[in-house]
BAVEXNU-768712 format. One record per residue (C-alpha): residue number from 1; chain; x, y, z. Coordinates in steps of 0.2 Angstrom, whole numbers. Layout:
REM residues N
ATOM    nr   kette      xx      yy      zz
ATOM   NUM       A       X       Y       Z
...
END
This chain:
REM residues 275
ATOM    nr   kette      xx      yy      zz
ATOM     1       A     -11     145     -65
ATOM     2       A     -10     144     -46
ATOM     3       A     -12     164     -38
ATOM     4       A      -4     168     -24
ATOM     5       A     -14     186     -25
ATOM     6       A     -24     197     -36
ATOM     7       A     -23     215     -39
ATOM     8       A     -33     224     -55
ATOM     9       A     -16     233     -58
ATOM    10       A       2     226     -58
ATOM    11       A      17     240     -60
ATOM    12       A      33     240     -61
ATOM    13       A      48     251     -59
ATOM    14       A      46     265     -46
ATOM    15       A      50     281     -55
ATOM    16       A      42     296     -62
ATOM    17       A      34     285     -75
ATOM    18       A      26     269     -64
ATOM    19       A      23     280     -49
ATOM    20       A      11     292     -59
ATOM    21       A       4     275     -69
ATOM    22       A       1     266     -51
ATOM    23       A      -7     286     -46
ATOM    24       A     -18     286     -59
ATOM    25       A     -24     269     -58
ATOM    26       A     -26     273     -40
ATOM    27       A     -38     287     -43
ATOM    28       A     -47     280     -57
ATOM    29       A     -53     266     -43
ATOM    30       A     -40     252     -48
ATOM    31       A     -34     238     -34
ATOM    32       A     -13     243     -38
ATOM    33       A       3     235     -33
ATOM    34       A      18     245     -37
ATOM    35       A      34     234     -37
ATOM    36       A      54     244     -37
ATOM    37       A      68     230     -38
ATOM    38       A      78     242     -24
ATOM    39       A      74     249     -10
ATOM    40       A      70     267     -13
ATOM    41       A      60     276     -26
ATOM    42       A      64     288     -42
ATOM    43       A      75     277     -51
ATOM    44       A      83     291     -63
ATOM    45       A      71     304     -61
ATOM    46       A      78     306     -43
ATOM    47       A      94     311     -49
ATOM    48       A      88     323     -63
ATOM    49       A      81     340     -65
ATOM    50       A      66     335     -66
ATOM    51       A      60     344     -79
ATOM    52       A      44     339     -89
ATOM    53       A      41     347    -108
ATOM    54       A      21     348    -109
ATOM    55       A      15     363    -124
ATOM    56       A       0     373    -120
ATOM    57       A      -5     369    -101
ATOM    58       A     -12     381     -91
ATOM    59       A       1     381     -80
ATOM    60       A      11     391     -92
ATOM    61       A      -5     405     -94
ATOM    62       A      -6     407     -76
ATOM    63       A      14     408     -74
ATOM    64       A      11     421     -88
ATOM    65       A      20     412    -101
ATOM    66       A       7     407    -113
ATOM    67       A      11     394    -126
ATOM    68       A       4     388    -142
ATOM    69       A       0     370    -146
ATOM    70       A       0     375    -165
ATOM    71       A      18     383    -162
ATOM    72       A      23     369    -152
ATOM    73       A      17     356    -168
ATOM    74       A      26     365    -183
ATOM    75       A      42     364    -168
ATOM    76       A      39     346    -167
ATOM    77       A      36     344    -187
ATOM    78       A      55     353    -186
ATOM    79       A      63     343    -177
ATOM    80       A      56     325    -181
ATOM    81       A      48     327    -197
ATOM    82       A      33     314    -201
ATOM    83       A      36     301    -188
ATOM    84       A      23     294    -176
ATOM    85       A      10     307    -182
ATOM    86       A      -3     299    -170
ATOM    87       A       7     296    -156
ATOM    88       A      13     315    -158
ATOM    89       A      -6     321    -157
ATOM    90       A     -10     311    -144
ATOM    91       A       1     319    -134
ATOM    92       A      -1     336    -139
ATOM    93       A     -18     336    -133
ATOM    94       A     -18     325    -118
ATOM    95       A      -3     333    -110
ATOM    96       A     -11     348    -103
ATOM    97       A     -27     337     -95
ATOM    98       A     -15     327     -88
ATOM    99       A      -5     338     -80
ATOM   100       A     -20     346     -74
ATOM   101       A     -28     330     -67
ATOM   102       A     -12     326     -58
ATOM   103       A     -13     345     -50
ATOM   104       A     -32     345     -45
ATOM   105       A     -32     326     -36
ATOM   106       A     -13     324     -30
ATOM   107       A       3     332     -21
ATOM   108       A      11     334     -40
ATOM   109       A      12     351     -44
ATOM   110       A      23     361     -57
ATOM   111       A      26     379     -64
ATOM   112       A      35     385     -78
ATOM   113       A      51     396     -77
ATOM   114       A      50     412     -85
ATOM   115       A      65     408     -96
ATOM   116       A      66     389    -102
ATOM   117       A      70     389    -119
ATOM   118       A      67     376    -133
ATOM   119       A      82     365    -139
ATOM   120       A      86     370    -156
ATOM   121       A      78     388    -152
ATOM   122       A      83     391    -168
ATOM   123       A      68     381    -176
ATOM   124       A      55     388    -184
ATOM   125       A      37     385    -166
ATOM   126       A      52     388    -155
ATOM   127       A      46     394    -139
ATOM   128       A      58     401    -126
ATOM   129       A      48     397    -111
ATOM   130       A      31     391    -106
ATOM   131       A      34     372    -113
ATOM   132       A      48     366     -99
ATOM   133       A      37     365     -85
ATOM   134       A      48     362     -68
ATOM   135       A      43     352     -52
ATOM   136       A      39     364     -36
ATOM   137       A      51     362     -20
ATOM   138       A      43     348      -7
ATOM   139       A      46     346      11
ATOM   140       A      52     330      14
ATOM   141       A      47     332      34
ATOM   142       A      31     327      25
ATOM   143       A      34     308      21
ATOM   144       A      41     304      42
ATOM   145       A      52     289      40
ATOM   146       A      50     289      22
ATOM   147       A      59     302      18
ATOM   148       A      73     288      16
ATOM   149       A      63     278       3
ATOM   150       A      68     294      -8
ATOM   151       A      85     290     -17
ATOM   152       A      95     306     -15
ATOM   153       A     100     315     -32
ATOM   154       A     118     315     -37
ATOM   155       A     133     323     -27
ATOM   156       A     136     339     -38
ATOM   157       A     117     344     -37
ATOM   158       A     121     345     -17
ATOM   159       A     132     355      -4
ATOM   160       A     137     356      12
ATOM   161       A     133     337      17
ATOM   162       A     118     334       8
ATOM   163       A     109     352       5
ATOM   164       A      99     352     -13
ATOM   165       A     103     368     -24
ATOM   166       A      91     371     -38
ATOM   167       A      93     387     -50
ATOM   168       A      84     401     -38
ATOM   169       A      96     396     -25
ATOM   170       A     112     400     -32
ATOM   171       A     115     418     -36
ATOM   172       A     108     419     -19
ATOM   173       A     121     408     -10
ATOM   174       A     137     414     -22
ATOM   175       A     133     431     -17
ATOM   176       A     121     432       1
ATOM   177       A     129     450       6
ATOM   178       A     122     459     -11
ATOM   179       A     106     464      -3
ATOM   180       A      97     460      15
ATOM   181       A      85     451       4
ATOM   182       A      99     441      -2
ATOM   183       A     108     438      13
ATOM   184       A      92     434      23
ATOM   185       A      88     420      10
ATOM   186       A     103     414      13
ATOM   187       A     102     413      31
ATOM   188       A      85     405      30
ATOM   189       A      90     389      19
ATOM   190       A     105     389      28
ATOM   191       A      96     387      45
ATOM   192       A      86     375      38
ATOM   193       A      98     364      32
ATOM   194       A     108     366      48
ATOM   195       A      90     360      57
ATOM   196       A      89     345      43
ATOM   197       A     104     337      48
ATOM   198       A     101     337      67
ATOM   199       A      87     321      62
ATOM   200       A      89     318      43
ATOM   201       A     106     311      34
ATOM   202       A     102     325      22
ATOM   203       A      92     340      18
ATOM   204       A      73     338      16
ATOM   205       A      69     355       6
ATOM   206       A      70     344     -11
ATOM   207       A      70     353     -27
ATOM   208       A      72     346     -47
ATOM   209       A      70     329     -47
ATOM   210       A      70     325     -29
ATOM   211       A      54     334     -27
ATOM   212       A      44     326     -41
ATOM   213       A      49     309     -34
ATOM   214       A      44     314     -18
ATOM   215       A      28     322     -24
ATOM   216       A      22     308     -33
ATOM   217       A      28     295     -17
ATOM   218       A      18     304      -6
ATOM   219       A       1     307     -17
ATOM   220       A       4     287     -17
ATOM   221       A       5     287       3
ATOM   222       A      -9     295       3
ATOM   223       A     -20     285      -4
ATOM   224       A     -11     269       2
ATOM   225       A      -6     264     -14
ATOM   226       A       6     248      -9
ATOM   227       A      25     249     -15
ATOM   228       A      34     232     -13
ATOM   229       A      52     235     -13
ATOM   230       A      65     224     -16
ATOM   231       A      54     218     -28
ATOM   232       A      60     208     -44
ATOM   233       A      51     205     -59
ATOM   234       A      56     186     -64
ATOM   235       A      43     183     -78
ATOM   236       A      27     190     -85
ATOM   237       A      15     175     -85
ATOM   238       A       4     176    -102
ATOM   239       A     -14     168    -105
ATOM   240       A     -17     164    -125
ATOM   241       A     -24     183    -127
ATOM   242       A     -15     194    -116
ATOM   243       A      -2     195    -103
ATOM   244       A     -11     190     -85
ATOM   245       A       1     191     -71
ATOM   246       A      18     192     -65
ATOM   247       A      31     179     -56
ATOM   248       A      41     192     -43
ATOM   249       A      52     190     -31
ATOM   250       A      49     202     -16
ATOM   251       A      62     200      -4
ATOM   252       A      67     182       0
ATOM   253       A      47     177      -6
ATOM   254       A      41     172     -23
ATOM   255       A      25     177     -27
ATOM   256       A      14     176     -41
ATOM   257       A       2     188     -44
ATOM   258       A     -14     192     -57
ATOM   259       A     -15     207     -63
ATOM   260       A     -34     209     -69
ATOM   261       A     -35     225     -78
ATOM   262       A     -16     224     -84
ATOM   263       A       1     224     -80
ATOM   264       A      12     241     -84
ATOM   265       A      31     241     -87
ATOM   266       A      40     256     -82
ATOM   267       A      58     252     -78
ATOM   268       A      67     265     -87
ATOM   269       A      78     263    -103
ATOM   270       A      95     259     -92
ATOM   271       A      93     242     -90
ATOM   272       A     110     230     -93
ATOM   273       A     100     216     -96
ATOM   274       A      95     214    -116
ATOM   275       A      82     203    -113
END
């Protein structure tokens, strides 16, 4: 096989997933290409809430919402029964070091609401809050001319002309005038967006979904992590023991890269194409 170029680590798909594996890889000393078939980031985690549900991190203790990972397994044994034991484990105790990692070493950081409760709170390890861990706000001044690499979050989770609303925001803005705590809330995201839209087609105070994206795109910036947008996978290109490399077209170019440590598929579960 002829190599136009080699990287240690090939990914693609530039949502939550890839962009935290292409992080990761990063930090852990990896050469890393990330490829996104369109021209922006988040993929459906950009129009989501952004929610993550991670038992027994320390974010929850120091949000003073403790939570039990033994609680957390008989919730699991509940709701799923015996399937993928190892896998379950696995994630159980490598959850809370990951989230910690990300939070030490990158822009990603979350907290967990005081009240998030389980689905199916009626199961027996239920907790009603401490496992649903939510992304903080991010200032998307932070990424310059980026900020339009972020793909902006559905319609209804905006208002006037493009201002993100999350949960905090709204009793505030149905009712500024019950308090001057209220109302001077109010006035302060209002200003703001008013200030956004002067140089931005929409709001930069992201919040949910918009702001993981943009957490995790800008951890990437900061350690020049390459994104090749417009970047199509064509085919994986596989050796007699392993998958070695990728065919991808980037833009009008077709390239074919070697991926020395491994390539890392992280385009979502919404793809049309069965194949």
């Amino acid at each position: 096989m002829r190599w136009d170029r080699e990287v240690d680590v090939l990914a693609f798909g530039a949502g939550m997933g890839g962009m935290t594996a292409a992080l990761v890889a990063s930090l852990e000393g990896h050469d890393v290409l990330l490829c996104e078939k369109t021209d922006q980031v988040g993929g459906t985690t950009s129009t989501s809430a952004g929610t993550i549900w991670i038992p027994g991190s320390s974010q929850a203790v120091r949000d003073g919402v403790p939570d039990s990972i033994d609680d957390a397994r008989r919730f699991l044994e509940a709701e799923i029964g015996p399937r993928a034991l190892a896998v379950r484990e696995a994630y159980l105790a490598a959850g809370p070091t990951a989230l910690d990692y990300l939070e030490a070493r990158t822009e990603v950081k979350f907290r967990a609401p005081p009240c998030h409760p389980d689905y199916h709170s009626n199961q027996p390890g239920r907790a009603l809050a401490g496992r649903a861990l939510a992304p903080l706000p991010f200032d998307g001044r932070l990424l310059g001319k980026d900020f339009s690499r972020v793909r902006p979050p559905i319609a209804p989770l905006m208002v006037l002309g493009g201002m993100m609303v999350g949960k905090d925001d709204i009793p505030i803005l149905l009712k500024p005038f019950a308090s001057l705590r209220a109302f001077i809330a109010a006035a302060k995201l209002l200003a703001r967006h008013a200030a956004d839209r002067l140089r931005y087609r929409r709001g930069t105070r992201l919040v949910m979904g918009n702001a993981l994206v943009a957490r995790l795109y800008c951890s990437l910036r900061q350690r020049n992590v390459p994104v090749a947008f417009d970047a199509k996978l064509v085919a994986l290109v596989k050796g007699r023991e392993r998958v070695e490399g990728a065919v991808i077209d980037i833009g009008v170019k077709r390239q074919t890269i070697r991926a020395r440590r491994g390539v890392i598929l992280a385009t979502g579960g919404f793809a049309p194409n069965p194949a």
